[in-house]
One Martini backbone bead per residue (centre of mass of N, CA, C, O) as a GRO file, in nm:
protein
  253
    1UNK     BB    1   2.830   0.928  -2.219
    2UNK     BB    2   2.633   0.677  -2.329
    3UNK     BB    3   2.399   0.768  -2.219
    4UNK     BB    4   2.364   1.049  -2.342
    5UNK     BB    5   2.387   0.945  -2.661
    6UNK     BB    6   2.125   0.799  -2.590
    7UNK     BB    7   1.951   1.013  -2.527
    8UNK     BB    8   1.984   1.192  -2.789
    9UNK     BB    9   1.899   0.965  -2.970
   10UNK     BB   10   1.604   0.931  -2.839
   11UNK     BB   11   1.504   1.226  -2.909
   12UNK     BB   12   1.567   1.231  -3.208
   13UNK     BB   13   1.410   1.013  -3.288
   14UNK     BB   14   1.094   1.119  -3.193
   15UNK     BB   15   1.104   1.360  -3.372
   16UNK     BB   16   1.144   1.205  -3.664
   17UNK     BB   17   0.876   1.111  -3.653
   18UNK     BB   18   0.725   1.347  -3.624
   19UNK     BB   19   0.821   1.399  -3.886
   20UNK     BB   20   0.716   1.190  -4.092
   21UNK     BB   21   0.446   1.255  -4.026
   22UNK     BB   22   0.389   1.514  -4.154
   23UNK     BB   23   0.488   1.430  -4.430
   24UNK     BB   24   0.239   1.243  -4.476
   25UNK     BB   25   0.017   1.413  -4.393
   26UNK     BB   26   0.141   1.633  -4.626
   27UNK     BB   27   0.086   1.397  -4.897
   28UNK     BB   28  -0.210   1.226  -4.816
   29UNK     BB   29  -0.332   1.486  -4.638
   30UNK     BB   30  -0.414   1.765  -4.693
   31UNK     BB   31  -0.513   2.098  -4.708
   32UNK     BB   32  -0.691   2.304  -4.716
   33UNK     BB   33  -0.806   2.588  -4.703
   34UNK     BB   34  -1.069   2.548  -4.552
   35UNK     BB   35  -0.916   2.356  -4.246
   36UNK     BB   36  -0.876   2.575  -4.082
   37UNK     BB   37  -0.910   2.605  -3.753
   38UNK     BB   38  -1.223   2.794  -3.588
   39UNK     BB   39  -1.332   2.592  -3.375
   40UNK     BB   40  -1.354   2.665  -3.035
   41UNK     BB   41  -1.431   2.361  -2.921
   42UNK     BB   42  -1.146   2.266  -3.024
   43UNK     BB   43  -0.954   2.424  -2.918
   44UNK     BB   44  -1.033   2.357  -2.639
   45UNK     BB   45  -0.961   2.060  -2.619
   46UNK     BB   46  -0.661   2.080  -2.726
   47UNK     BB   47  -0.571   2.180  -2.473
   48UNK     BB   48  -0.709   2.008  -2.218
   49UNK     BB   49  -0.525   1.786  -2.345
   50UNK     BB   50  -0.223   1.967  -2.253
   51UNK     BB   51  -0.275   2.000  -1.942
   52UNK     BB   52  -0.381   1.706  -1.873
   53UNK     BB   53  -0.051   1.594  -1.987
   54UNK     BB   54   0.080   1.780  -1.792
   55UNK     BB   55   0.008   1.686  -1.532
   56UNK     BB   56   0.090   1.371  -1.575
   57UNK     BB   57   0.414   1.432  -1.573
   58UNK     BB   58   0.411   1.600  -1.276
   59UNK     BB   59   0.331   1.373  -1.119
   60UNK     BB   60   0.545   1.156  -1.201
   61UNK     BB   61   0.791   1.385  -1.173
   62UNK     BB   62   0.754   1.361  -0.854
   63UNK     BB   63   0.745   1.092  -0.738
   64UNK     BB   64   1.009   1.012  -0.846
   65UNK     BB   65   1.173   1.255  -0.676
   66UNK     BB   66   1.071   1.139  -0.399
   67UNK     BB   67   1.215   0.833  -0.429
   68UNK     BB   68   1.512   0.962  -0.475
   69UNK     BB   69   1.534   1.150  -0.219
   70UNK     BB   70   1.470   0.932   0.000
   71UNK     BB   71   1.731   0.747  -0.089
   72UNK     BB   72   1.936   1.002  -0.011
   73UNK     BB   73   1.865   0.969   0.245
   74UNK     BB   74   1.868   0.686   0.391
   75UNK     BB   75   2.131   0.636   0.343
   76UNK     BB   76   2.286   0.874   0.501
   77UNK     BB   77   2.161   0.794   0.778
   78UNK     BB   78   2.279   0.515   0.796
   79UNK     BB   79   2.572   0.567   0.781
   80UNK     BB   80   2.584   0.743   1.018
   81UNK     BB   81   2.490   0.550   1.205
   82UNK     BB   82   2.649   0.358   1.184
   83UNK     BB   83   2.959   0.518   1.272
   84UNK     BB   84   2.814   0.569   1.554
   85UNK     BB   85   2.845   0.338   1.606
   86UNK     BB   86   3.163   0.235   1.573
   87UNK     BB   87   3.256   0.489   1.782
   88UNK     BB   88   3.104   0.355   2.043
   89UNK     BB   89   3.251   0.116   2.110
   90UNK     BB   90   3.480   0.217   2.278
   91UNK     BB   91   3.297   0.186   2.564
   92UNK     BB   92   3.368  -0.137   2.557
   93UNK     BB   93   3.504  -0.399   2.581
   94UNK     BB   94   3.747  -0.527   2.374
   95UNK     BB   95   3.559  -0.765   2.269
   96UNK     BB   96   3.314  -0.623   2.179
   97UNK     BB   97   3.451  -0.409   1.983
   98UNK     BB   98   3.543  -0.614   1.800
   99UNK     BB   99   3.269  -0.684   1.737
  100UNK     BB  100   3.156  -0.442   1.621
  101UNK     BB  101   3.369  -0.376   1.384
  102UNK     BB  102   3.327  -0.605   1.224
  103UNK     BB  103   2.995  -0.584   1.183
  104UNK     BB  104   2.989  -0.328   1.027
  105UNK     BB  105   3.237  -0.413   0.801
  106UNK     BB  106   3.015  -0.630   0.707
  107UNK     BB  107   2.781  -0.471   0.649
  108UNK     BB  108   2.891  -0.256   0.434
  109UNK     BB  109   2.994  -0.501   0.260
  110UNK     BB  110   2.661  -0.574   0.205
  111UNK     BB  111   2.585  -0.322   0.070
  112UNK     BB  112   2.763  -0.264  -0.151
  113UNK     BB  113   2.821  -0.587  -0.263
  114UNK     BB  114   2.511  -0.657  -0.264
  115UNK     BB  115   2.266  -0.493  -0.247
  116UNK     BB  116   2.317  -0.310  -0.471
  117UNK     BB  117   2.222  -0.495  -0.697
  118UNK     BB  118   1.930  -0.570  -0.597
  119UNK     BB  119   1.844  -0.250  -0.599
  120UNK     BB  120   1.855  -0.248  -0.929
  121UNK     BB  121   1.646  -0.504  -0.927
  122UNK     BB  122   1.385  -0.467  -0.757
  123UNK     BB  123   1.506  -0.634  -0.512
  124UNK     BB  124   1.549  -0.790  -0.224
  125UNK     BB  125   1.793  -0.740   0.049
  126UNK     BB  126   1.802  -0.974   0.210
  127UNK     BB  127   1.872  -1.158   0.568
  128UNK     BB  128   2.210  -1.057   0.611
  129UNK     BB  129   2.150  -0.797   0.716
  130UNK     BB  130   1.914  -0.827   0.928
  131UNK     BB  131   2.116  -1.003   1.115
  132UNK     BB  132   2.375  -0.788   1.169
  133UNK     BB  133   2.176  -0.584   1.313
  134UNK     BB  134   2.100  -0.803   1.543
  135UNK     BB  135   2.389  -0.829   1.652
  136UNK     BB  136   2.472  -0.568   1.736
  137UNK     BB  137   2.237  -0.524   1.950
  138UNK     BB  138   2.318  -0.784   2.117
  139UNK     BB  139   2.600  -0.673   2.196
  140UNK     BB  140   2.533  -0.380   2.346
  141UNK     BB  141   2.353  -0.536   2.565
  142UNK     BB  142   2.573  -0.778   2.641
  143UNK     BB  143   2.876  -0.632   2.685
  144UNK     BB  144   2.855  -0.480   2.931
  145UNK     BB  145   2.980  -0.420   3.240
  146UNK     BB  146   2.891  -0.412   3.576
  147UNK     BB  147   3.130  -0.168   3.598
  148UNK     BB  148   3.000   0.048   3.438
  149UNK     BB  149   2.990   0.357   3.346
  150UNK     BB  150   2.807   0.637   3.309
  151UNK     BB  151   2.961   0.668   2.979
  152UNK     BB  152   2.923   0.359   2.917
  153UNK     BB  153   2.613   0.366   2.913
  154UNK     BB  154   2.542   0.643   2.759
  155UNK     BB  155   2.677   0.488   2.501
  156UNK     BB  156   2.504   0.222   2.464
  157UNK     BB  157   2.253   0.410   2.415
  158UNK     BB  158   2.316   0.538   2.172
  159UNK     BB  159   2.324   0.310   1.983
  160UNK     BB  160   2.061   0.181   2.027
  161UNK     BB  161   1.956   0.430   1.894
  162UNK     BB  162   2.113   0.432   1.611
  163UNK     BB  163   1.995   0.136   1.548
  164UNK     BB  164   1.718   0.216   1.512
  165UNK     BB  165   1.783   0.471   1.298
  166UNK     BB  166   1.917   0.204   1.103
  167UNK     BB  167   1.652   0.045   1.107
  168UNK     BB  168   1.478   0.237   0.910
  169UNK     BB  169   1.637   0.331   0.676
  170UNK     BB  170   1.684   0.052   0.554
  171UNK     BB  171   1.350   0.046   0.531
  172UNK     BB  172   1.320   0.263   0.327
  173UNK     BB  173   1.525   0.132   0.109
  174UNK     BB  174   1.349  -0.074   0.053
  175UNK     BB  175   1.121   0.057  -0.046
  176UNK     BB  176   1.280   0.237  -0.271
  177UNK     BB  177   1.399  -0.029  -0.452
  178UNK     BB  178   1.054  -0.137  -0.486
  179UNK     BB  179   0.988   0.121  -0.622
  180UNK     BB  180   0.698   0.228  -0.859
  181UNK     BB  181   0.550   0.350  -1.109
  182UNK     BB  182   0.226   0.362  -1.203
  183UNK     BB  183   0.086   0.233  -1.438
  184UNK     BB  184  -0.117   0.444  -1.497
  185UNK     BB  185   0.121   0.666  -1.551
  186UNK     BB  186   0.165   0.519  -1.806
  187UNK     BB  187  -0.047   0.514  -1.938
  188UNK     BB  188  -0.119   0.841  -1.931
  189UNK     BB  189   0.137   0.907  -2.120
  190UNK     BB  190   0.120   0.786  -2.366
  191UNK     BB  191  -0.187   0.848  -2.453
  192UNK     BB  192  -0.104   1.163  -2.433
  193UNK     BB  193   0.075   1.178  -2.644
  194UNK     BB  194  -0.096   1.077  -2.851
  195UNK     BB  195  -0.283   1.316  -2.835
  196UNK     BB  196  -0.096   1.533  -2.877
  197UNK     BB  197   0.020   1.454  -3.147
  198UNK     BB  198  -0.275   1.446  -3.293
  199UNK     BB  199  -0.393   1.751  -3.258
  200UNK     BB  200  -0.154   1.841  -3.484
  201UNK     BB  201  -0.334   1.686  -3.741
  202UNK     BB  202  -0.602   1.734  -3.725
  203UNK     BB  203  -0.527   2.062  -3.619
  204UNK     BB  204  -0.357   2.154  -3.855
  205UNK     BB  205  -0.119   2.348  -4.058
  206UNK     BB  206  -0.057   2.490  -4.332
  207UNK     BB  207   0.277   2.507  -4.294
  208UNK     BB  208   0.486   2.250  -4.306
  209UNK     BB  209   0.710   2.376  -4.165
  210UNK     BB  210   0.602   2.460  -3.906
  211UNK     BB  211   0.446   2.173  -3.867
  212UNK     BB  212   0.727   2.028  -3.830
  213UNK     BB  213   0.861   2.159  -3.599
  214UNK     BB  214   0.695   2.137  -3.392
  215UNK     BB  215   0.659   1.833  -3.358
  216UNK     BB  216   0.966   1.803  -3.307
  217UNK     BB  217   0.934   1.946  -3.030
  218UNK     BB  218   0.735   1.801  -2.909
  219UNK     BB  219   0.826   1.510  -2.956
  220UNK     BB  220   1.115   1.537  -2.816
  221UNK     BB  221   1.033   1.661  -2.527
  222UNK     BB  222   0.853   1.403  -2.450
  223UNK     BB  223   1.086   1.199  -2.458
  224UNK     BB  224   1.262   1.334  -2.246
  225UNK     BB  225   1.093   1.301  -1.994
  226UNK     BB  226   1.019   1.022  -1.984
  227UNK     BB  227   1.337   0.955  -1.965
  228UNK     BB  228   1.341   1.094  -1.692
  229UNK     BB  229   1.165   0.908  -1.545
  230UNK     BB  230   1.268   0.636  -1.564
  231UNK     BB  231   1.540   0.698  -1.437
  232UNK     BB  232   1.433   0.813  -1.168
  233UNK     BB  233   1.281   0.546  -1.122
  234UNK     BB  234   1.582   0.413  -1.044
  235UNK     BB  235   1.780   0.491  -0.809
  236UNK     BB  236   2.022   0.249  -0.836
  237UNK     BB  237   1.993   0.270  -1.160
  238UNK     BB  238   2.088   0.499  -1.380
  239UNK     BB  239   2.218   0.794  -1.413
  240UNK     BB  240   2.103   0.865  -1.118
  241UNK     BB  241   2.224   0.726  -0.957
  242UNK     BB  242   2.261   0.633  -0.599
  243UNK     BB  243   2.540   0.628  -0.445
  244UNK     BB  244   2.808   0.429  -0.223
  245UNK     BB  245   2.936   0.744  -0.035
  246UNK     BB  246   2.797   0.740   0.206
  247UNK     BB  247   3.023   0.441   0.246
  248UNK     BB  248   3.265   0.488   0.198
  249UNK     BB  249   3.326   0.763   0.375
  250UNK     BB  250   3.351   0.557   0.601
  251UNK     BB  251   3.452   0.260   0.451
  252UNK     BB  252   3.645  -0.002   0.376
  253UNK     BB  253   3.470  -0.172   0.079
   0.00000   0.00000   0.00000
């Protein structure tokens, strides 16, 4: 709730500017009768400044977007890759096995305890995790015993195989929590917005009233983009951050 009226307090802020220039603008600053644009060049201008800030919104839009489901299929497969390494532990030797045991729900509670928290500030997962994943690797190459069955051996395979795909996943999240949207993205969201919001003082409208309206809604709209994208920028904190269930569904951490 508290994001929520933050959010809405900060797109309410956005229009209320909008509104104050618009006020200021038509106090100092009035259109005479004919200051009504009418010249087709002026026109065409201020669309493709508003088409092409379009674009840059769309595509800021899409990147964070695909960098957040990114993160939420990585964590999905890593999760499940863990849970059936530790399903298929059933074929090793007991001393084995509890050591595949004690070692997934130690990487569990190393990721959703320790690294998740530096996931939120785009720093690196550290080493301790990634120590965890070659125990495990270690564990299964070297725990079947030299009389192990035919389907304990096909077990030992699988496991293999799915430590493989819980350490691409891993290496996924790791580059997810720390991607973040480009420089350029950013400065030509803000530069056009000031553009966008600038064509609208330049080639005003004579009715004040209409002109505050327009302002506020384009301001309040634009605000509202941007802090969409910011939060999106975030994958593991603020509003969408992408929650810690698909390891808590699997192991109590």
């Amino acid at each position: 709730m508290s994001h929520l009226l933050s959010t809405v307090a900060i797109v309410a802020g956005g229009a209320l500017v909008a509104a104050v220039c618009v006020v200021l603008k038509h106090r100092f600053f009035p259109l005479k009768a004919d200051d009504e644009p009418s010249d087709d060049v002026a026109e065409y201008i201020s669309m493709m400044v508003g088409v092409i800030y379009a674009l840059v919104l769309g595509l800021a839009l899409v990147s964070v977007w695909d960098t957040h489901s990114s993160a939420e299929s990585d964590i999905s497969t890593e999760a499940g890759a863990l849970h059936q390494v530790y399903l298929l532990s059933d074929a090793l030797p007991p001393a084995g096995q509890q050591e595949i045991r004690t070692t997934v729900n130690a990487y569990a509670h190393q990721v959703t305890a320790v690294e998740w928290p530096r996931m939120a500030k785009h720093e690196s997962l550290g080493p301790a995790g990634w120590q965890l994943l070659d125990k495990l690797r270690d564990t299964y190459e070297t725990a079947p015993a030299a009389n192990a069955t035919s389907a304990q051996q096909n077990a030992g395979q699988e496991a293999i195989s799915q430590l493989s795909t819980l350490d691409q996943a891993r290496r996924g999240r790791a580059s997810d929590a720390q991607s973040s949207l480009s420089d350029v993205l950013w400065a030509g969201m803000f530069v056009g917005g000031i553009l966008t919001l600038a064509f609208m003082f330049v080639f005003g409208v004579q009715r004040s009233g209409s002109h505050l309206v327009m302002a506020m809604v384009l301001g309040g709209f634009m605000v509202f983009l941007i802090l969409l994208i910011q939060q999106l920028n975030q994958p593991f904190s603020g509003v969408f951050a992408v929650g810690k269930s698909a390891f808590t569904s699997y192991f109590p951490v």
